[in-house]
DSSP file (Angstrom, degrees, kcal/mol; ACC not computed):
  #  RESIDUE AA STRUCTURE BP1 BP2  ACC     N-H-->O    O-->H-N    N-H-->O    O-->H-N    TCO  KAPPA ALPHA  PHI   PSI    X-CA   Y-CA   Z-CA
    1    1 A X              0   0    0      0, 0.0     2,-0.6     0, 0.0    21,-0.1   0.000 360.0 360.0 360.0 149.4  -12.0   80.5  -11.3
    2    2 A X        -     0   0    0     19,-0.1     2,-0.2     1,-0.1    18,-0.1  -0.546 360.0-115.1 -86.6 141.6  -15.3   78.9  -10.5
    3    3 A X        -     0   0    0     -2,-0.6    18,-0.3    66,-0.1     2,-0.3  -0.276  29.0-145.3 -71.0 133.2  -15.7   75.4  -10.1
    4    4 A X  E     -A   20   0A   0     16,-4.6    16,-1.5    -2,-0.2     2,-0.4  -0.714  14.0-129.7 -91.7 148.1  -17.9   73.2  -12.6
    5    5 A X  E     -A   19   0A   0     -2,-0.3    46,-3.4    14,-0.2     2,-0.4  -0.983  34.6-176.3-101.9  95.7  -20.1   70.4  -12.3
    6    6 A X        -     0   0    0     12,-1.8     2,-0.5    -2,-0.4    43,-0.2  -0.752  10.3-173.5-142.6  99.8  -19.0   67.9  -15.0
    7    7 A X  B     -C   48   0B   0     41,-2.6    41,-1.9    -2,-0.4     2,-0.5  -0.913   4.5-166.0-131.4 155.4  -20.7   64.3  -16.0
    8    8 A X        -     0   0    0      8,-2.7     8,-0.5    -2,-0.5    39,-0.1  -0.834  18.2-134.5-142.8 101.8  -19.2   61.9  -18.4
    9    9 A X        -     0   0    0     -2,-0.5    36,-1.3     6,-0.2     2,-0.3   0.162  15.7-160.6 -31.4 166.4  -21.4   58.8  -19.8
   10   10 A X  B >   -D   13   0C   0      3,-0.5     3,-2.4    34,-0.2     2,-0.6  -0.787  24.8-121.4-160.2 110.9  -19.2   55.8  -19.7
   11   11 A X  T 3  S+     0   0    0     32,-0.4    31,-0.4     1,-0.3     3,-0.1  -0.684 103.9  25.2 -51.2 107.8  -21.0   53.1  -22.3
   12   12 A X  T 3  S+     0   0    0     -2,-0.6     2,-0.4     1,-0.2    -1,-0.3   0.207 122.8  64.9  75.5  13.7  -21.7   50.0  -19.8
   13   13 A X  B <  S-D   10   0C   0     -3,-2.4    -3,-0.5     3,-0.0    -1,-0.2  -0.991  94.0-109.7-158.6 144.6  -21.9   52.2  -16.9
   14   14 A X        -     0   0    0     -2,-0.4     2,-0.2     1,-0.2    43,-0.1   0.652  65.0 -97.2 -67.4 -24.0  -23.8   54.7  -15.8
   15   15 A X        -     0   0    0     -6,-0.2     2,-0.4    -7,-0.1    -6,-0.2  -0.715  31.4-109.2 135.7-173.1  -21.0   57.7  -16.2
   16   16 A X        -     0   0    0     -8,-0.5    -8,-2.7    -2,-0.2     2,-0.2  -0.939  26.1-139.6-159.9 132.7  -18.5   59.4  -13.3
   17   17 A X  E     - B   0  75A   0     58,-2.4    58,-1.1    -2,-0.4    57,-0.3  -0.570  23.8-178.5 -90.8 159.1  -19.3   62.9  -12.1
   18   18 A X  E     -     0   0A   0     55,-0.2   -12,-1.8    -2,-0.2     2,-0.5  -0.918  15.9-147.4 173.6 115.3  -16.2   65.2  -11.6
   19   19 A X  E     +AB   5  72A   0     53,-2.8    53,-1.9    51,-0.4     2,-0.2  -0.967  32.6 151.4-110.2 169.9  -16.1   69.0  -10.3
   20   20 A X  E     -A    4   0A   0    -16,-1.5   -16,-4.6    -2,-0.5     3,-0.1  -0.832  60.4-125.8-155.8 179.5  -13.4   71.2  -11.7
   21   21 A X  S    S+     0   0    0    -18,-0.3     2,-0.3     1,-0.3   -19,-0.1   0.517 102.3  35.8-114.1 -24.7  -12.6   74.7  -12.5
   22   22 A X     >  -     0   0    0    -18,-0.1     4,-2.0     1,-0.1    -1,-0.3  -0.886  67.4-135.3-126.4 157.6  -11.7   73.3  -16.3
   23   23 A X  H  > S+     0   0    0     -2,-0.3     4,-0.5     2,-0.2    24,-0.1   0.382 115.4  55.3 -87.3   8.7  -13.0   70.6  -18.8
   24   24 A X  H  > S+     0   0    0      2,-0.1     4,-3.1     3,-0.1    -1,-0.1   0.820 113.8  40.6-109.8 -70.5   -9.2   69.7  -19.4
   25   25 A X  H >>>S+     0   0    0      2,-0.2     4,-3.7     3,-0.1     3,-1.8   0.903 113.7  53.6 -33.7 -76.7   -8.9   69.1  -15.2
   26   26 A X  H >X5S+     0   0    0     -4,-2.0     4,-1.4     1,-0.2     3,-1.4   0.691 110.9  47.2 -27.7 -87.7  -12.5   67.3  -15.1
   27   27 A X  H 3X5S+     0   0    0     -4,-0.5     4,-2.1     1,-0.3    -1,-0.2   0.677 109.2  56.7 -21.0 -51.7  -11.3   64.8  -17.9
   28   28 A X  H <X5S+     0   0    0     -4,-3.1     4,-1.8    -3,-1.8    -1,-0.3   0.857 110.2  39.5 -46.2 -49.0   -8.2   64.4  -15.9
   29   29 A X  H <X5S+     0   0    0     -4,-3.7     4,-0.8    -3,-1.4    -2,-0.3   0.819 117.5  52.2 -80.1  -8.2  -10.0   63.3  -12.8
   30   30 A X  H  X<S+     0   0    0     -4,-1.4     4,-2.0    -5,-0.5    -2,-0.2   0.813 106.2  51.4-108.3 -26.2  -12.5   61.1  -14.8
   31   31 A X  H  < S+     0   0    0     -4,-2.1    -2,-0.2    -5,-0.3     5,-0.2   0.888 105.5  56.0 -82.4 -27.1  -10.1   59.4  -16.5
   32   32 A X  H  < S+     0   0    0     -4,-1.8    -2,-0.2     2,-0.2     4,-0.2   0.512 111.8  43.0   6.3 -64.6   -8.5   58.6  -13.6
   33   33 A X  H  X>S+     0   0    0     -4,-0.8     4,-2.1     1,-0.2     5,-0.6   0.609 104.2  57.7 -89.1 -26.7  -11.4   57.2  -12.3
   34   34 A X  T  <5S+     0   0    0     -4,-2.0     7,-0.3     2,-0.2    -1,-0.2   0.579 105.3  51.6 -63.2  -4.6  -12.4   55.5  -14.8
   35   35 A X  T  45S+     0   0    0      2,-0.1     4,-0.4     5,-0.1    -2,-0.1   0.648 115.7  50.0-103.5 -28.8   -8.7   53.6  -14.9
   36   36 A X  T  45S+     0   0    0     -4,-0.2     3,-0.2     2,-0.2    -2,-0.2   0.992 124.0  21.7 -73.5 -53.6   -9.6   52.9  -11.0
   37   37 A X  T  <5S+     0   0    0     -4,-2.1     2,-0.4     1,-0.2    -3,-0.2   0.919 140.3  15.1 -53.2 -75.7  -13.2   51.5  -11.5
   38   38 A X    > < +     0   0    0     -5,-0.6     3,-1.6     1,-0.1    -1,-0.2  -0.561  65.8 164.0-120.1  76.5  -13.5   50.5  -14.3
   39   39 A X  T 3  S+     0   0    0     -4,-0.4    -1,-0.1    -2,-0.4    -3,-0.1   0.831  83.2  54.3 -66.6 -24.5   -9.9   50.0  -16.3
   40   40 A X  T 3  S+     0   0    0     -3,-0.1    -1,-0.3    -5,-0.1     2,-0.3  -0.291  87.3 122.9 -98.7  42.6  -11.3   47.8  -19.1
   41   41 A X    <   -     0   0    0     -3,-1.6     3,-0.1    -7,-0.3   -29,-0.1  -0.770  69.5-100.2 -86.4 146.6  -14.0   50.4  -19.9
   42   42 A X        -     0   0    0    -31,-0.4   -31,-0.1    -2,-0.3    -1,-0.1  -0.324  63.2 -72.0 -40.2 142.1  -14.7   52.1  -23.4
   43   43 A X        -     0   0    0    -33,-0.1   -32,-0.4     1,-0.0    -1,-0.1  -0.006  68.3 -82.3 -33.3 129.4  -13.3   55.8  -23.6
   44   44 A X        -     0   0    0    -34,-0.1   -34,-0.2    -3,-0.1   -35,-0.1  -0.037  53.3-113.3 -27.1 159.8  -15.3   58.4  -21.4
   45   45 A X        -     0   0    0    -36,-1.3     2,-0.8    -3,-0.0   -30,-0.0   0.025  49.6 -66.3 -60.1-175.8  -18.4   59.6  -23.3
   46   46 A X        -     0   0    0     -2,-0.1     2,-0.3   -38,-0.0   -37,-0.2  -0.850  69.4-122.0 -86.8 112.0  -18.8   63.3  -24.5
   47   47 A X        -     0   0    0     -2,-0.8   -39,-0.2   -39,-0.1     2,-0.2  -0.272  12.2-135.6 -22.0  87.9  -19.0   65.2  -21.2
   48   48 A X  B     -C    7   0B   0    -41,-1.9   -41,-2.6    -2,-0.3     3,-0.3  -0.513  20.5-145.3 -58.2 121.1  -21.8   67.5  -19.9
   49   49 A X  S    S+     0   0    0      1,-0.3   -43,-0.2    -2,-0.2     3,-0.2  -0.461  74.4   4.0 -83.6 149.2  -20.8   70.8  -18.3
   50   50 A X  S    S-     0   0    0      1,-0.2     2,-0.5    -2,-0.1    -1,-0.3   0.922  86.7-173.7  64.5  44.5  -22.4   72.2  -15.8
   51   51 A X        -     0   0    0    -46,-3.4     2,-1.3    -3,-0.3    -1,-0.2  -0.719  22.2-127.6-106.4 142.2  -24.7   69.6  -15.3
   52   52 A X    >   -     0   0    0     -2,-0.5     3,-2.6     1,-0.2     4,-0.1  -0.556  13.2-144.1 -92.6 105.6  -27.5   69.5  -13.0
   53   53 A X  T 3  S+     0   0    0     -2,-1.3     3,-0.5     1,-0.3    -1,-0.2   0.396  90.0  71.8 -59.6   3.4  -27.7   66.7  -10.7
   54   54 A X  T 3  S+     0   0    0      1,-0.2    -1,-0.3     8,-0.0    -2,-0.0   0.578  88.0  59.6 -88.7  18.9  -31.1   66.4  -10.7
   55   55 A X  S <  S+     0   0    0     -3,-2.6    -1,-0.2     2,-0.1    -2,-0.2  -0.177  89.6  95.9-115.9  33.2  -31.4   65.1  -14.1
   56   56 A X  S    S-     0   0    0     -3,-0.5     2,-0.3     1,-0.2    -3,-0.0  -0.220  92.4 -47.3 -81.8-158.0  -29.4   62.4  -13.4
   57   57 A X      > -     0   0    0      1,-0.2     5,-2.7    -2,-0.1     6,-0.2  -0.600  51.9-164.9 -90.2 137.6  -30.2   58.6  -12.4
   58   58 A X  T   >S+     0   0    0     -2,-0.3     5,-0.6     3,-0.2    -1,-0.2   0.858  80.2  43.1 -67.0 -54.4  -32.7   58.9   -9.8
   59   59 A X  T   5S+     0   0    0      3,-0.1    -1,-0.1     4,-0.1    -2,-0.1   0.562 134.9   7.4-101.8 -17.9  -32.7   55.5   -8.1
   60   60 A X  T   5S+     0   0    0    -46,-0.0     4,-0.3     3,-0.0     5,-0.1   0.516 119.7  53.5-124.1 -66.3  -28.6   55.1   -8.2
   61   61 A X  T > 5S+     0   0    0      2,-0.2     3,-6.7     1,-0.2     4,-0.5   0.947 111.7  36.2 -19.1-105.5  -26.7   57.9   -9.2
   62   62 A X  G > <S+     0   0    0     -5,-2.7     3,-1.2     1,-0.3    -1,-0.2   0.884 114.6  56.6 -36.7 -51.0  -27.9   60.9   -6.8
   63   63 A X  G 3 <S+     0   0    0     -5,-0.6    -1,-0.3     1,-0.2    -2,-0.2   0.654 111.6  40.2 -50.0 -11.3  -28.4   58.8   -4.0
   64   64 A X  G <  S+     0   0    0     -3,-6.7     2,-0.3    -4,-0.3    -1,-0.2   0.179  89.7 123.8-121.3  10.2  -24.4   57.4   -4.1
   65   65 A X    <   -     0   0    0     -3,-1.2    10,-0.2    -4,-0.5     2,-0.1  -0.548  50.4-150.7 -97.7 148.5  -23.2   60.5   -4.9
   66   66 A X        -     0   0    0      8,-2.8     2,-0.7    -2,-0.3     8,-0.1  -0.464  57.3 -41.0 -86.8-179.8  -20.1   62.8   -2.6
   67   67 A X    >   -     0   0    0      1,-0.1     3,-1.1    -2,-0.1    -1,-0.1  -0.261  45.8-169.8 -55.7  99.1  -19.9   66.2   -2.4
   68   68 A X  T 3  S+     0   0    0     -2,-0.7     4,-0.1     1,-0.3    -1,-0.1   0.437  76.0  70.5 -64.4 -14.7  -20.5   68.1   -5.4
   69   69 A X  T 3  S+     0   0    0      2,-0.1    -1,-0.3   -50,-0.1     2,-0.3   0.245  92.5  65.6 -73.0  -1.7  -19.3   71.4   -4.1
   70   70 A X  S <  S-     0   0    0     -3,-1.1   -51,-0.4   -51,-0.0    -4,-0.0  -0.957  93.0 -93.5-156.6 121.4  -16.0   70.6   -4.0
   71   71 A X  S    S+     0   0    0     -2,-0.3     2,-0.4   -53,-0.1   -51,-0.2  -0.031  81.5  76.0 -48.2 130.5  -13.1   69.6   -6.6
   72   72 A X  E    S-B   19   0A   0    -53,-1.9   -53,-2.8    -4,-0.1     2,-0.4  -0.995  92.7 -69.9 173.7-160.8  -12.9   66.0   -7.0
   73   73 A X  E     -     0   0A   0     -2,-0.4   -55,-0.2   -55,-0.3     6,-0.1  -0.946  42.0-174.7-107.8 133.5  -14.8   62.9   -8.9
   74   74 A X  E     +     0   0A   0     -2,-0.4    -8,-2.8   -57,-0.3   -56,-0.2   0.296  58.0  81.4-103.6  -1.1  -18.4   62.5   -6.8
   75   75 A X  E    S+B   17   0A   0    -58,-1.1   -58,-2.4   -10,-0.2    -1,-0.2  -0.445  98.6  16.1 177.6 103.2  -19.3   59.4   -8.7
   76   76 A X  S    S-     0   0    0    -60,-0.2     2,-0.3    -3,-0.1    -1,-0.2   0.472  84.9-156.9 -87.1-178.9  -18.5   57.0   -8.2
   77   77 A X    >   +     0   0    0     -2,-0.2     3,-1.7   -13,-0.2    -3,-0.1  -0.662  35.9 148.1-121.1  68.1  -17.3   58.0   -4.7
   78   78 A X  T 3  S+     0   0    0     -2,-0.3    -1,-0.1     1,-0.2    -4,-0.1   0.146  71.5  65.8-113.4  13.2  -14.6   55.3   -4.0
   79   79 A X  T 3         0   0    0     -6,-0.1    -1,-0.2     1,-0.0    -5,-0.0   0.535 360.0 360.0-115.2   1.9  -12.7   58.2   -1.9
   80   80 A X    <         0   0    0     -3,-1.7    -2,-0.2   -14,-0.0    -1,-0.0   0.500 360.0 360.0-101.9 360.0  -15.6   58.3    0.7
């Protein structure tokens, strides 16, 4: 299976980026991170698949991000 590129608004926060091969995995890893980052956050947002990182935040986001090729959460990057 191919791997996905996965971002998931987070209301107070700018969102956490995630790849995966599934939206069930991504969710998994994002919620995750979200419990790590931010534990007292609102519930993820609705996710965007396949999302193209340059239409994210310019000035924080893309610049802080890890490798996107790769499973994991890329943003925030608290594993780099």
């Amino acid at each position: 299976m191919m791997l996905r590129r996965f971002w998931f608004p987070l209301d107070g926060h700018l969102g956490i980026g995630v790849t995966a091969e599934t939206l069930e995995e991504a969710t998994t890893l994002a919620e995750a991170a979200k419990r790590e980052s931010w534990p007292n956050a609102r519930p993820l947002g609705t996710p965007m698949q396949d999302v193209d990182i340059r239409n994210l935040d310019q000035k924080h986001v893309v610049p802080n991000i890890g490798p996107v090729a790769v499973r994991g959460v890329w943003y925030p990057r608290n594993n780099i």
